[in-house]
Residue, then its C-alpha position, 0 to 999 in steps of 0.5 A: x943698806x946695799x939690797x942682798x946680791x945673791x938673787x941677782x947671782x941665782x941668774x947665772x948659769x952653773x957650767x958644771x956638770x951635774x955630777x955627786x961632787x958638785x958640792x956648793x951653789x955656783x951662787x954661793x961660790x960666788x957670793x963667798x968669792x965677792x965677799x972675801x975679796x972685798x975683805x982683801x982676801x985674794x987667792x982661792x986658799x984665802x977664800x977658803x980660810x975665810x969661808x971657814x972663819x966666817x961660816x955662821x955669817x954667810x949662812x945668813x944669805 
């Protein structure tokens, strides 16, 4: 089994400000991002659709 990349993606620095909006991890973003993309998913509504379809699942990481 692949060992978890999400503490790899943790290392990155978030260029957005800090601000009430700010509403996800940029490391979540991008774990959510990886993963939909490898499920074929390739536009950000896509992602969306699967961030929502899969949320149990990556609730897990």
């Amino acid at each position: 089994m692949l060992p978890n990349p999400q503490p790899y993606f943790a290392r990155l620095v978030d260029p957005r400000r800090e601000t009430r909006n700010k509403l996800h991890a940029l490391q979540d973003i991008v774990m959510i991002t990886l993963c939909a993309t490898l499920c074929g998913y390739d536009d950000w509504v896509g992602i969306e659709d699967f961030a929502h379809e899969n949320e149990a699942w990556l609730r897990e990481f």
